[in-house]
N, C-alpha and C positions, 0 to 999 in steps of 0.2 A: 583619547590622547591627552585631552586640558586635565584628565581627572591621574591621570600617570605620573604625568611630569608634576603637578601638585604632592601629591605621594613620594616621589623621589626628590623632591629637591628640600619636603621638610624630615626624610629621613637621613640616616646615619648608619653606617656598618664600620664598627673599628676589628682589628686583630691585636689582642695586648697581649707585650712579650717582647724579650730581645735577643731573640736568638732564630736559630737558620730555620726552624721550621715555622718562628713567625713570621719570616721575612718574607718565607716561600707563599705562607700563605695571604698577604697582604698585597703580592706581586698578582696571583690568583684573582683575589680580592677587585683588585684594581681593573681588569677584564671583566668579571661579573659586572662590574656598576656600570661599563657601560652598555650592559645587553639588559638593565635591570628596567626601563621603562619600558622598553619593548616586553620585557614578563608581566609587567604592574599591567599594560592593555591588554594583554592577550590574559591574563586573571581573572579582571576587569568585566570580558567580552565571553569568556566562557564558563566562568565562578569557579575557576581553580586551574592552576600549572603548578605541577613539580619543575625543579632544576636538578638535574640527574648528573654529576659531574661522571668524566672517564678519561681514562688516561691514554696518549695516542704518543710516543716517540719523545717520553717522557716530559711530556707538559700536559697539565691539567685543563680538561678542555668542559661545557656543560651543555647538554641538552635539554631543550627547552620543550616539556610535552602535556599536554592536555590533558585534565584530569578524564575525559572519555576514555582514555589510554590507560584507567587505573581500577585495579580492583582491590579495594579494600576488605581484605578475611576478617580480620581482626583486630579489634583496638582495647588497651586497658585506656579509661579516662579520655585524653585527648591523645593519646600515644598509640601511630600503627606499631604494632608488631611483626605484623603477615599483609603482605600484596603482592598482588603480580601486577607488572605493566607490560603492555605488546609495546616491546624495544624496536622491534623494526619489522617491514613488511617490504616483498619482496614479491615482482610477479615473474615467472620465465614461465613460456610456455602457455602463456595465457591461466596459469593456474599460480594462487596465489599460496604462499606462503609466510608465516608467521614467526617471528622468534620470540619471544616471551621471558619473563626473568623474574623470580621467585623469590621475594625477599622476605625472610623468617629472622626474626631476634626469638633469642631463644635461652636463657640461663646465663644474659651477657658474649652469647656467641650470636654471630650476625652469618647466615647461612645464606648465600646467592646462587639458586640455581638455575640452569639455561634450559627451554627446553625448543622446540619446534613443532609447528602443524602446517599439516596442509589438508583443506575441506573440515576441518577441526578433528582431524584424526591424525595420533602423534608419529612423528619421524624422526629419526636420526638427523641428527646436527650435522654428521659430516656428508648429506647427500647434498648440503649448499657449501660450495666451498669459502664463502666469506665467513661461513661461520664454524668450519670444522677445525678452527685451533680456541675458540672461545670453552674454556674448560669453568669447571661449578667452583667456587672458592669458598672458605669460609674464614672469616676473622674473630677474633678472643677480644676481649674486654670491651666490646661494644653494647651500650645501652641505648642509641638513639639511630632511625635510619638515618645513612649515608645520605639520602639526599633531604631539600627544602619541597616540603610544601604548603603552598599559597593558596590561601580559600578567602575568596570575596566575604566581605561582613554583612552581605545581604542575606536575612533568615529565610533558609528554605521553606519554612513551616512542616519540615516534617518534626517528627520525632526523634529518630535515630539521624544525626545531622554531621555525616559522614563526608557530604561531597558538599561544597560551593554554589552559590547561585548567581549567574552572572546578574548583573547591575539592573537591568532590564527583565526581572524578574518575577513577572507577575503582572503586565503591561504591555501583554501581547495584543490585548483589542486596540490599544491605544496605537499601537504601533502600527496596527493592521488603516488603522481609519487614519495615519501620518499619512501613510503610502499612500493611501485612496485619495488625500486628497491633492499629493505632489502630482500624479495620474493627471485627476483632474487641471489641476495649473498647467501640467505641459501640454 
């Protein structure tokens, strides 16, 4: 949390511009920053969150998900092109189910498809009803995904350096002998 609110209070997010879709977005804006330290720790603590914004009864609203929740297909440079993330998870019946969301850049078209599993074998969308008016969209002149994502500056030491490492990374003995000896003290 010391190392979050340090991050947030020597950063800065402006929106320039003066007009109705600056203003919309600086209104936006101003929500995000205050759920931004709660992302900065949970980044922090897990070495990467996406903010996935979505629109609900026409105000823009963001969710906050772990990069465990991300698959990375493909990247040019530092640039995804291709991911899925599990959007939402879902038990009835004691059997669980998945919804899932596709996101492909593709010739400046940004392609979102939706799909569903249950036991990792796929289903129709409309057999959950939360989810059977959610339809596949696609948008023109996009070059960058729709949403942020945040990777901790701790090097994972792999090679292909796709995902985050949280802060505590690499410092699991260490952690392991804190415990052992807080144990011991109580």
């Amino acid at each position: 949390n010391k190392l979050a609110s340090i991050t947030v209070s020597d950063s800065n997010i402006d929106v320039v511009g003066n007009n109705k879709r600056a203003e919309l977005l600086q209104n936006v804006l101003k929500r995000l920053k205050r759920k931004i330290k709660k992302v900065i720790a949970r980044e922090l603590g897990t070495g990467g969150v996406l903010v996935v914004p979505y629109i609900n009864r026409n105000k823009i609203y963001f969710n906050i998900i772990t990069q465990n929740r991300l698959s990375i297909n493909k990247m040019i440079g530092d640039d995804i092109i291709d991911c899925t993330i599990m959007a939402e998870h879902i038990v009835k019946n004691r059997k669980h189910y998945y919804r899932w969301t596709d996101y492909t850049l593709d010739n400046n078209n940004l392609y979102i498809r939706y799909r569903a599993t249950l036991d990792g074998e796929s289903i129709e969308m409309s057999l959950i009803p939360e989810w059977s008016n959610i339809k596949d969209i696609s948008i023109t002149n996009v070059d960058k995904m729709p949403f942020m994502y945040i990777k901790s500056p701790i090097d994972n030491r792999r090679e292909m350096d796709k995902y985050g490492a949280p802060i505590t990374y690499g410092c699991d003995k260490q952690i392991e002998k804190i415990m052992k000896d807080l144990e011991q003290i109580d």
